[in-house]
C-alpha positions as CSV (number, residue, x, y, z in Angstrom):
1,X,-45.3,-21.8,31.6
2,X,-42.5,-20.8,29.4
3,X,-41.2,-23.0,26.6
4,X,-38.3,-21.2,25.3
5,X,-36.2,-23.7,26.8
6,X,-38.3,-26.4,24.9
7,X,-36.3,-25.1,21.8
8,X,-32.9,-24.3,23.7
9,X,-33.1,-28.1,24.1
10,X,-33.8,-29.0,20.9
11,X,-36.3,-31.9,22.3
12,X,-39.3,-32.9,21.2
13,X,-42.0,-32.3,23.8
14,X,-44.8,-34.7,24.0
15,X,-48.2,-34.0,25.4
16,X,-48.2,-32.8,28.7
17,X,-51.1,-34.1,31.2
18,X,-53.1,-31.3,33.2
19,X,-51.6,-33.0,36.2
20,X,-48.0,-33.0,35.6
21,X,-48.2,-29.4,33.8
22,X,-49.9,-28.1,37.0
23,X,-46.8,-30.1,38.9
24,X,-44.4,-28.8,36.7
25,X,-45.3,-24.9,36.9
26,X,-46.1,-25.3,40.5
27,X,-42.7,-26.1,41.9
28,X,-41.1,-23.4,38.9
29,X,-43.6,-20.6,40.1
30,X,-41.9,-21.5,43.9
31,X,-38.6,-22.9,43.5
32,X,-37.1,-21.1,40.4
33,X,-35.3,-18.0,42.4
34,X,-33.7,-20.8,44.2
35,X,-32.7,-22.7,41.2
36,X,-31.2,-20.2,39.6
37,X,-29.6,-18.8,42.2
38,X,-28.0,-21.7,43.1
39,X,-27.3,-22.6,39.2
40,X,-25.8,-19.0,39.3
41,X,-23.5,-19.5,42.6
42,X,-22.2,-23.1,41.0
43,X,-21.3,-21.6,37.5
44,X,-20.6,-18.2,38.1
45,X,-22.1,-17.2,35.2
46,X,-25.5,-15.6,35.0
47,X,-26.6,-16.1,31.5
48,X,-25.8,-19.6,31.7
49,X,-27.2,-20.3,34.6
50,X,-30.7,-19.0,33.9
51,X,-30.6,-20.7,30.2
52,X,-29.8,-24.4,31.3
53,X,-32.6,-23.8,34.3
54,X,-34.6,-23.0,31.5
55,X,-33.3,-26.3,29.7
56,X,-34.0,-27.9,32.8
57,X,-38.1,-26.9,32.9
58,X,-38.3,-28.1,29.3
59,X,-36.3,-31.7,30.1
60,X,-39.1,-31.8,33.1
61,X,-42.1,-31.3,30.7
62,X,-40.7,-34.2,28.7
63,X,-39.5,-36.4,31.5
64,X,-42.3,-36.0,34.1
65,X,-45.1,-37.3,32.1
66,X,-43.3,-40.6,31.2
67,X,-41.7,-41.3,34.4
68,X,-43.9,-39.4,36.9
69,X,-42.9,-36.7,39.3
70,X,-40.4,-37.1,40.7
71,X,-39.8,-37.6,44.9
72,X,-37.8,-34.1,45.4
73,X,-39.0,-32.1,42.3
74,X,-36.5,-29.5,42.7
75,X,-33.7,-31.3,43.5
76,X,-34.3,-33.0,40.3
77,X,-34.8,-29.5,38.2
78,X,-31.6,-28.7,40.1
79,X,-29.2,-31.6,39.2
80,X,-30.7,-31.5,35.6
81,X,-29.4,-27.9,35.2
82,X,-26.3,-28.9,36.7
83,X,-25.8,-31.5,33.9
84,X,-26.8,-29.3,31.4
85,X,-24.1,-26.5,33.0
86,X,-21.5,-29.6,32.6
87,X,-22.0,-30.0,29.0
88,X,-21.6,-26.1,28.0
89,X,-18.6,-26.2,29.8
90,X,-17.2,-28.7,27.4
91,X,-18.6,-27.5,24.5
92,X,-17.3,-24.2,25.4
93,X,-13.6,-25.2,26.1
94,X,-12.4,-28.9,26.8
95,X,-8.8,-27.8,27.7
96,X,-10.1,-24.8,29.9
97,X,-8.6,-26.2,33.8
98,X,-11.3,-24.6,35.7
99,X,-14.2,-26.2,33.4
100,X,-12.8,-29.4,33.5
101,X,-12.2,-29.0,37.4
102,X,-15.1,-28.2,37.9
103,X,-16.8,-30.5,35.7
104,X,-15.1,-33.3,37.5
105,X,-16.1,-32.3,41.4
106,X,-19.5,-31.6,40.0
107,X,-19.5,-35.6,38.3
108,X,-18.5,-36.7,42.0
109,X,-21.8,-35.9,43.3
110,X,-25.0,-37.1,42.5
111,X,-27.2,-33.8,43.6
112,X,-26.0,-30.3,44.1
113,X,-26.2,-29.5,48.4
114,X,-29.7,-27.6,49.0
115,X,-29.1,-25.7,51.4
116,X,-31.8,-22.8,52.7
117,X,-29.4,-20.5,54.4
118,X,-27.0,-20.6,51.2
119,X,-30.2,-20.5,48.9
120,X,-31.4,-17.6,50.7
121,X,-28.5,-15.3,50.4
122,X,-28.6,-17.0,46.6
123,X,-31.6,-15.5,45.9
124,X,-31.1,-12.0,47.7
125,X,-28.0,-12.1,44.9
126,X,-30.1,-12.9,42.2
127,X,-32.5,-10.4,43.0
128,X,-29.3,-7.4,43.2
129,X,-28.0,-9.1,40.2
130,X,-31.4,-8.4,38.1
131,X,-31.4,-4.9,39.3
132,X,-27.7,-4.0,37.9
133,X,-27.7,-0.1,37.5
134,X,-26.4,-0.8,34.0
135,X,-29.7,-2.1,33.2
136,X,-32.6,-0.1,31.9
137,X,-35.8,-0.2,34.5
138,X,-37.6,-1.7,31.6
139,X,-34.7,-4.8,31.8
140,X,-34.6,-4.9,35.4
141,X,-38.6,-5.0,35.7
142,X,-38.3,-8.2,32.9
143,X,-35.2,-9.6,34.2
144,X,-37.0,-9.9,37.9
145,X,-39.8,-11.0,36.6
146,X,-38.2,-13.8,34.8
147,X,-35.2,-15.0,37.3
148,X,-36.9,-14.2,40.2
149,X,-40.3,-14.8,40.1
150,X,-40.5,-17.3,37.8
151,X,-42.5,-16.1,35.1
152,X,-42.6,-16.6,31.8
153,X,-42.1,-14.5,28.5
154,X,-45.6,-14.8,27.9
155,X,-46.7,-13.9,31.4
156,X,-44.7,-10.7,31.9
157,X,-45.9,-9.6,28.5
158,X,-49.7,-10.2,29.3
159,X,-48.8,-8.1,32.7
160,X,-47.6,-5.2,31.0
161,X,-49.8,-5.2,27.9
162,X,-46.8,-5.6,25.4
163,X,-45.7,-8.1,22.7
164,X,-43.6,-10.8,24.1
165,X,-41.1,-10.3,21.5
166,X,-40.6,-7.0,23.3
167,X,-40.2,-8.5,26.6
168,X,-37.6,-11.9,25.6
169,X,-35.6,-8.9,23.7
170,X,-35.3,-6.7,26.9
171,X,-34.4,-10.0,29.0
172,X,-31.8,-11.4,26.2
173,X,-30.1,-7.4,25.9
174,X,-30.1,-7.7,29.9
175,X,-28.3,-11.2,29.8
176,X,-25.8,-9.6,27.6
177,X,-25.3,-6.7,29.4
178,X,-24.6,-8.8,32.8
179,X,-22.1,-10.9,30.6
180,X,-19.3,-11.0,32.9
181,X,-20.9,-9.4,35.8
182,X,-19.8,-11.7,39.0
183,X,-22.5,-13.1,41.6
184,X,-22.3,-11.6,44.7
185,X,-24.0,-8.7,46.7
186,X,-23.0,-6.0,45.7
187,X,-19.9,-4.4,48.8
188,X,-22.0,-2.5,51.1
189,X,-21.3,1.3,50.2
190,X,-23.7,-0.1,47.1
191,X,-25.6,-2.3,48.5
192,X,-28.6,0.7,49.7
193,X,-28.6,2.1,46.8
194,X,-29.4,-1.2,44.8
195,X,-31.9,-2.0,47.4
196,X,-33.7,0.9,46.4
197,X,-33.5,-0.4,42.7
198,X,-34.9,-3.5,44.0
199,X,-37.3,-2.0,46.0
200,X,-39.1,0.2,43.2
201,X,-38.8,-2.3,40.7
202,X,-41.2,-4.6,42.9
203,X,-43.2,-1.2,43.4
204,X,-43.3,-0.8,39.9
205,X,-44.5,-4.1,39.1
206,X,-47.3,-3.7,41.8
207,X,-47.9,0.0,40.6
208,X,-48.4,-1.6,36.9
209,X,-50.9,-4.3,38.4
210,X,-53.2,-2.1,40.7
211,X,-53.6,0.7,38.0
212,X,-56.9,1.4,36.4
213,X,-59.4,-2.0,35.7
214,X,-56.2,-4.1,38.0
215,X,-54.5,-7.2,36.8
216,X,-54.2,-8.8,39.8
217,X,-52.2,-11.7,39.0
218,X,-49.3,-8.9,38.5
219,X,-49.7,-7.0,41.8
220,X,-50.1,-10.5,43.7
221,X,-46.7,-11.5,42.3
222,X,-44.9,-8.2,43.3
223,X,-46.9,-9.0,47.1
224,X,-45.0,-12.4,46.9
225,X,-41.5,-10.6,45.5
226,X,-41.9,-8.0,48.5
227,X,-42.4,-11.0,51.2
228,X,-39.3,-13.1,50.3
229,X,-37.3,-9.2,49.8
230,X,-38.4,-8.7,53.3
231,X,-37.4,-12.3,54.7
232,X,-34.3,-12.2,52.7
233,X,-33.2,-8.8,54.5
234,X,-35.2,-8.3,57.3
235,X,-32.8,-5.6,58.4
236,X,-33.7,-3.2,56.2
237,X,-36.8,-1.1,57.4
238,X,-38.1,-0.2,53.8
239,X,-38.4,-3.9,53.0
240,X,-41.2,-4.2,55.8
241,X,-42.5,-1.1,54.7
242,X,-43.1,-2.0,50.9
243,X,-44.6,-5.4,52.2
244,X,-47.2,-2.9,54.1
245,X,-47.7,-0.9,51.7
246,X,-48.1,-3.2,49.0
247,X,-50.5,-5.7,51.6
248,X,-52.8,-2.9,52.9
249,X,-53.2,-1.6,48.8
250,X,-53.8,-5.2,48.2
251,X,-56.8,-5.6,50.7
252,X,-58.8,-3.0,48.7
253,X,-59.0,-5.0,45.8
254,X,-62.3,-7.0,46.1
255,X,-64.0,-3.7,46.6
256,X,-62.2,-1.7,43.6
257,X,-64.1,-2.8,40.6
258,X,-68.0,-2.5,40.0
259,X,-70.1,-5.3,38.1
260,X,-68.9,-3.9,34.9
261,X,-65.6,-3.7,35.8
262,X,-65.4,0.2,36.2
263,X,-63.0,1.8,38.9
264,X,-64.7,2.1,42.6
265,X,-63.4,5.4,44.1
266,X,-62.4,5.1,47.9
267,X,-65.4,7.2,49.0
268,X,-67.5,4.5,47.3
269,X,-66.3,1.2,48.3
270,X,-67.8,-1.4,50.2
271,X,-65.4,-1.5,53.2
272,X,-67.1,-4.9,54.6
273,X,-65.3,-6.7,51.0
274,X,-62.0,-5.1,51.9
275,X,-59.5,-8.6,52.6
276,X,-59.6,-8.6,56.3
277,X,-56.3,-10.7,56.6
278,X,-54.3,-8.6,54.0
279,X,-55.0,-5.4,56.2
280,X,-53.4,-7.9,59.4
281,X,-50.7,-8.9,57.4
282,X,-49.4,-5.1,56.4
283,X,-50.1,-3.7,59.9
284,X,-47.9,-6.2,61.5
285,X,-45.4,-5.5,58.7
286,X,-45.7,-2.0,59.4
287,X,-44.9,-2.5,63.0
288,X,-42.0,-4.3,61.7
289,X,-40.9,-1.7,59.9
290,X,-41.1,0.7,62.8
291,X,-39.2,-1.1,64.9
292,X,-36.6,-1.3,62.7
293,X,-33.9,1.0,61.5
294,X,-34.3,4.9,62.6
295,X,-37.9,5.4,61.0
296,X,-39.2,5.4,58.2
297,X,-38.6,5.7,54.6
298,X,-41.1,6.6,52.1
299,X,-42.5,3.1,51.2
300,X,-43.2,2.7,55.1
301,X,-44.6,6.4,55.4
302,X,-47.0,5.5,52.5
303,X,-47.9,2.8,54.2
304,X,-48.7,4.0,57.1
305,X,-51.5,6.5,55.5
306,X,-52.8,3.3,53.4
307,X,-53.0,1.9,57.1
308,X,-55.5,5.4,58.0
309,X,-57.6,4.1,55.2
310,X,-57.6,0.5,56.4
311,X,-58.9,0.7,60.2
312,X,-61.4,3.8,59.2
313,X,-64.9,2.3,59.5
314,X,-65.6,5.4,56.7
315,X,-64.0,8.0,54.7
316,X,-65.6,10.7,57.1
317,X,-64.0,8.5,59.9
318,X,-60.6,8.7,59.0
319,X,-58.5,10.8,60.9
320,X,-57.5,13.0,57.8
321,X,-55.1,15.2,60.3
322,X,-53.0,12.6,60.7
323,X,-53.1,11.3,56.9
324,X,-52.1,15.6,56.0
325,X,-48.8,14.8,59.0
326,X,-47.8,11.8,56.9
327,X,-47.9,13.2,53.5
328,X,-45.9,16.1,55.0
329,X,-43.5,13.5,55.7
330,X,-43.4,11.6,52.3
331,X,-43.2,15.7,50.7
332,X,-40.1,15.5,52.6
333,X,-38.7,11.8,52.0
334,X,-40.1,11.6,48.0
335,X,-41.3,15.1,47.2
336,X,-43.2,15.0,43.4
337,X,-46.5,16.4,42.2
338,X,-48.3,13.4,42.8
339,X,-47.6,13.4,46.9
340,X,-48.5,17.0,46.7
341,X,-51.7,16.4,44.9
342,X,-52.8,13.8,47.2
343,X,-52.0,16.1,50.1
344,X,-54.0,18.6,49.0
345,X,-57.0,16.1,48.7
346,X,-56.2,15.1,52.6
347,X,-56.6,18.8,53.5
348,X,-59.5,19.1,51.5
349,X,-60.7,16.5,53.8
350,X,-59.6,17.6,57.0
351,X,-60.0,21.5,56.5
352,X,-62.2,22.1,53.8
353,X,-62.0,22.5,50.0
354,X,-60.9,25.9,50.7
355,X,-58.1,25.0,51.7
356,X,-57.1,22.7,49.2
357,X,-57.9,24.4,46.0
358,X,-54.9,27.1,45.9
359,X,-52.8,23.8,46.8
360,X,-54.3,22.1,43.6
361,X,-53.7,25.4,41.5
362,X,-50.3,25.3,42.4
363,X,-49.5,21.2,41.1
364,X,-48.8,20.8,37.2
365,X,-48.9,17.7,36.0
366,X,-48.9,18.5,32.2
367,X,-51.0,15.9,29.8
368,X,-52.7,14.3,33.0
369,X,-56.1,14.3,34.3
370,X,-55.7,13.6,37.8
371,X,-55.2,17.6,38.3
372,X,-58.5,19.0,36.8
373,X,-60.3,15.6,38.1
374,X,-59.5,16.9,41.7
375,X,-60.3,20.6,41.1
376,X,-63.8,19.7,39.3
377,X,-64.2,17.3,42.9
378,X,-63.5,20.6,45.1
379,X,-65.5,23.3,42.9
380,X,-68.8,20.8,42.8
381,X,-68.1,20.6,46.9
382,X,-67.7,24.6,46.9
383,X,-71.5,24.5,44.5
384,X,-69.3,25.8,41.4
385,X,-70.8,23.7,39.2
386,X,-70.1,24.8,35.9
387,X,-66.2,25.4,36.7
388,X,-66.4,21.7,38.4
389,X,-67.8,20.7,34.7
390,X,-65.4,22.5,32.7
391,X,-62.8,20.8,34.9
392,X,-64.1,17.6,33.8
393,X,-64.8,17.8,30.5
394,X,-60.7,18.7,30.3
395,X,-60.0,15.6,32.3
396,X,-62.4,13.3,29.9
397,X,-60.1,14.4,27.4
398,X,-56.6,13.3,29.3
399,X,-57.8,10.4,30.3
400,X,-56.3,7.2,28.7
401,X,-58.2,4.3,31.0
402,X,-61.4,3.6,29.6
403,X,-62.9,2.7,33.0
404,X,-61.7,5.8,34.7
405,X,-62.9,8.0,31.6
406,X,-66.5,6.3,32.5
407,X,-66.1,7.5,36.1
408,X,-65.6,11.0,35.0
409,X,-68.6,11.1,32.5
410,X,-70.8,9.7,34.8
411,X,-69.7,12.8,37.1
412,X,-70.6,14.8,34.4
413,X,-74.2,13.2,33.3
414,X,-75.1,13.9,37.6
415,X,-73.4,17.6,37.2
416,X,-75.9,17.8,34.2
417,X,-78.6,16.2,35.8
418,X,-78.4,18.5,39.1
């Protein structure tokens, strides 16, 4: 929970019962996109709108306790940021018409009107609005984080393994940089390309929590960003493909880690602890996805070989010909070294390590280890051993994750051993 609007208030917070904190960052955690959305659409000012929501989880934190929750929890987090809007207004300008206007039809009313179409194109602004190409991807990753999933400072900063001094000075640059910036979608000859901004900031953030020993809390909020992306614009095919993609990643997770916490390679896993219902939920977004638009895009391609992994009762069971097809595809669609190195591991698979290793040879991916790993893999399955261990002794070296640089001395201790 974050309580920099504790101090923004300038209120004195009292203890705060398990019960009503749990309350408290329950209906923020759900509710705050909404909030500030709404905030945003009634003000018309960004900045403003996320500080007095943050004004308004800090009055709750104080008020709650004393006078219990209340009946519509949002509604009341709502009107309190409304009031709070009301005063800045006057502090900021008493003479100003369209304050004062504004201030008086908002004094008329006793709650602000909640309603879920409105909120939902709210919150498809917000999201558009956090992912201004003015803003760095660093700002853009914090700013949706903080608006639009609801978390706090302290949160994003445990997520991404930086100082949250670092993160509440990218969100207040980002505030300063939208300064001005009106809320509305963007007209539509931007609106796809923000979408993809959106798009691979949610795929960053899920990218940043499924890497090495996984912080899952981070990847399971970029699963819940991608589901209300792909509700709020169910048009777009890559929304339902990055829900796919994202769900049938997802459904690996229980089997990712050993007992020591160490990285589980996809040969190794126990496919009975994959999430059953995760791998469900990403085929039917899939399908989704494939129904709409004219194909895919790359997000849905990706998903579609993570969905080769997901019904393949074993890696010798997968139908590796088709998984080579699809990275053909995503060459096409989002060509880097990565998709070419992965591609070469799917033909190693379908025709041989033969195949595959003048593919390999041919990928540089300079400081990384992920190239030698895959050519020390391919020489041991050609019985070159002591090029496979030279390989791996190089990618020991390049290897910044502890529990993937265990992986790859253990594959040297059984090189050394056979």
């Amino acid at each position: 929970m974050d309580h920099e609007g504790a101090r923004v208030a300038g209120v004195h917070r009292p203890a705060v019962n398990a019960a009503t904190r749990q309350a408290v960052e329950a209906v923020w955690r759900i509710e705050s996109a909404h909030i500030v959305s709404t905030l945003a659409r009634y003000t018309g000012d960004f900045a403003l709108a996320e500080d007095v929501a943050q004004e308004a989880l800090a009055a709750a934190l104080v008020t709650w306790p004393r006078d219990g929750v209340p009946a519509s929890p949002a509604g009341w987090l709502l009107t309190t940021g409304r009031r709070r809007a009301i005063d800045a207004f006057r502090r900021r300008s008493a003479l100003d018409e369209r304050y004062a206007a504004l201030a008086h039809e908002a004094e008329a009313t006793e709650e602000l009107d909640w309603d879920p179409e409105a909120i939902e194109d709210d919150v498809l602004t917000l999201m558009f609005i956090a992912c201004h190409p003015t803003l760095s991807r660093e700002s853009q990753v914090a700013l949706t984080l903080r608006v639009v999933g609801g978390l706090s400072s302290d949160e994003i900063a445990r997520g991404f393994l930086v100082p949250t001094a670092t993160v509440q000075a990218r969100i207040t640059r980002a505030k300063k940089a939208l300064d001005g910036v009106p809320f509305e979608v963007p007209p539509p000859d931007e609106r796809r390309e923000r979408l993809g901004s959106v798009l691979s900031v949610v795929y960053l953030v899920f990218t940043e929590g499924s890497a090495g020993s996984l912080r899952v809390d981070l990847a399971r909020e970029a699963v819940r960003l991608a589901r209300m992306l792909a509700r709020l614009a169910p048009e777009e095919a890559e929304t339902h493909g990055l829900l796919a993609l994202l769900e049938l990643t997802a459904a690996r997770f229980p089997a990712r880690l050993d007992a020591a916490g160490d990285p589980v390679l996809l040969a190794d896993q126990d496919r009975w602890r994959w999430d059953r219902s995760a791998i469900l939920r990403g085929r039917a977004a899939l399908a989704v996805a494939q129904r709409t638009g004219r194909g895919l895009g790359a997000y849905g391609v990706q998903a579609a070989i993570a969905e080769c992994h997901a019904v393949a009762a074993s890696v010798d069971a997968t139908d590796w010909a088709q998984v080579v097809v699809l990275y053909d595809a995503l060459e096409r669609l989002a060509p880097s070294p990565v998709v070419t190195l992965n591609r070469a591991v799917a033909v190693s698979m379908a025709d041989g390590p033969e195949a595959a290793l003048p593919l390999v040879d041919a990928v540089s991916l300079p400081g990384s280890h992920l190239v030698p790993t895959v050519r020390g893999e391919l020489l041991v399955r050609l019985g070159r051993a002591e090029e496979a261990r030279g390989e791996f002794e190089a990618a020991v070296l390049l290897c910044g994750n502890d529990g993937e640089r265990r992986v790859l001395e253990r594959k040297l201790s059984a090189l050394a051993t056979s």
